[in-house]
N, C-alpha and C positions, 0 to 999 in steps of 0.2 A: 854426132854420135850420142852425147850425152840428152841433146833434145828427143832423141828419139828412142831411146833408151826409156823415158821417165814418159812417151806417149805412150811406148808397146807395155810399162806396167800400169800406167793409169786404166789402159783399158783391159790389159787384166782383171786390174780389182774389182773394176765393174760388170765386166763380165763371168767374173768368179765365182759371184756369190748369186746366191741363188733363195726365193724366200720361205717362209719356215713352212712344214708338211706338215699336218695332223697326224697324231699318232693315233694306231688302229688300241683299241682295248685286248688286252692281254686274256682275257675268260670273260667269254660270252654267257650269259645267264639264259637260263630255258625256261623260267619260267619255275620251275617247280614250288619255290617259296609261295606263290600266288595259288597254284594248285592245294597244296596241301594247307594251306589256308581254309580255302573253300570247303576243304573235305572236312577238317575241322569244325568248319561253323556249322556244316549239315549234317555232323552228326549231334553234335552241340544241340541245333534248333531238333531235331527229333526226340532226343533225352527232355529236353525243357518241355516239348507238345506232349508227351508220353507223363509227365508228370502232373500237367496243368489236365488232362483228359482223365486223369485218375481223381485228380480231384472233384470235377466237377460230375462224373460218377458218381463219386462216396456221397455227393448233395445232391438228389433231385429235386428235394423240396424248392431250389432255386433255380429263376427260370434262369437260364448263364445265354447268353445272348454273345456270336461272335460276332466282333467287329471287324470294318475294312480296312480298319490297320493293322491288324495282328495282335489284334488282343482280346480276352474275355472278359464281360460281367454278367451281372444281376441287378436291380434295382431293390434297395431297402425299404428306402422311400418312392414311393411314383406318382408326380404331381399330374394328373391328367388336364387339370381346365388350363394352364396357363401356356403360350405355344412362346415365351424369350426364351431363346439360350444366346447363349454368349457368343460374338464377332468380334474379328478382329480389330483391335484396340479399345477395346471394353475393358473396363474396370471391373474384374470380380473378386470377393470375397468370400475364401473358403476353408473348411476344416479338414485335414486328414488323417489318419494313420498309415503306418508303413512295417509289413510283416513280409518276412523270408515265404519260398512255398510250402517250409512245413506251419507255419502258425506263429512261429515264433515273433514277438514286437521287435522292431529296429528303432520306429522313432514313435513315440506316443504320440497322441490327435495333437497337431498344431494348425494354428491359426493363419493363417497366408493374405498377403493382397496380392493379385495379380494381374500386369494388362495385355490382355491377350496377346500372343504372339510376337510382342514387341521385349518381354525379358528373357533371363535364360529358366528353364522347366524342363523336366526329364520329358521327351518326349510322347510317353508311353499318357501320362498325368496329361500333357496341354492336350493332347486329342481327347482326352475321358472327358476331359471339363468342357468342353465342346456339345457331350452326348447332354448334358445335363441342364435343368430347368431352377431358378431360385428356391431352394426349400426341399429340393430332389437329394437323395442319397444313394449309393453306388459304391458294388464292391467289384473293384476291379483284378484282373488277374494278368498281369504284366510279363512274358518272356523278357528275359535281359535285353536284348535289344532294343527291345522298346521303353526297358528302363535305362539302368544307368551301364547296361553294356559292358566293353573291356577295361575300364578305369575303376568303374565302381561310381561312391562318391567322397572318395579320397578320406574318408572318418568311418563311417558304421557299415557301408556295405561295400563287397568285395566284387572282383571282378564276375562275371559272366553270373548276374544273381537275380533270379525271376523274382518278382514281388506282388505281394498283395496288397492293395489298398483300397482302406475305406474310405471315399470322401464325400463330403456335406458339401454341397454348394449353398451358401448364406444368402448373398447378393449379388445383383449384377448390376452396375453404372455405365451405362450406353454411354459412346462417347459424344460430344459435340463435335458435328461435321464443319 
């Protein structure tokens, strides 16, 4: 009786148990966070395009050329005989400055190395330098997003902040393949 006793509980206990269920999530989410995201950044991008078309309005004297990144210039300088611009892992050296949309300066003209697409570069700037030829100069006109966007750059500009910049390409050093 006792042998058979400790076989009808062993197989109890294995038969008892049973193994662990996933638990269902308590509040399903819909989705709306992402929505009003979206709705945010398209009204966002329509105030910054509304601002950036005023500006280049108030200047016709300059030709403003858009790009197919989403962003505006002009050329200050225009090197026509020379057809280098800068490829990916090239070496170039170049001068800019950095102004808010109203005019105001953020960072006075500094001096840069950079190799292409291999550092970090706001990315509104590594497509401009792209546009430009050695001894070329260019004023660009940046929506945030294609500047420094929702962080900013953590010192002098703040989050969602279109920017202007003037910049000099000096040189470019082709890479050795």
């Amino acid at each position: 009786m006792k042998n058979l006793l400790l076989a009808f509980s062993f197989l109890l206990l294995c038969f008892s148990c049973k193994p662990p269920e996933a638990r269902l999530p308590e509040t399903v989410q819909s989705g709306s966070f992402l929505k009003a995201s979206v709705e945010r950044n398209k009204k966002l991008n329509e105030l910054e395009n509304k601002q950036i078309l005023s500006i280049i309005e108030s200047n016709p004297e300059n030709n403003y050329i858009a790009s197919e990144s989403g962003f505006w210039y002009y050329y200050n300088t225009k090197i026509e005989n020379d057809t280098i611009q800068p490829e990916f892992g090239d070496l170039v050296e170049f001068s800019f400055d950095v102004s808010n949309i109203e005019g105001e300066e953020i960072y006075a003209s500094t001096n840069k190395t950079y190799t292409m697409d291999k550092e970090e570069l706001f990315t509104g700037l590594r497509e401009g330098l792209k546009l430009l030829k050695p001894k070329e100069t260019a004023t660009f006109i940046f929506p945030s997003q294609k500047a420094f966007g929702y962080y900013g750059d953590e010192r002098k500009i703040g989050t969602n902040v279109p920017l202007i910049c003037e910049v000099t390409l000096n040189t470019i050093i082709e890479k050795n393949d």
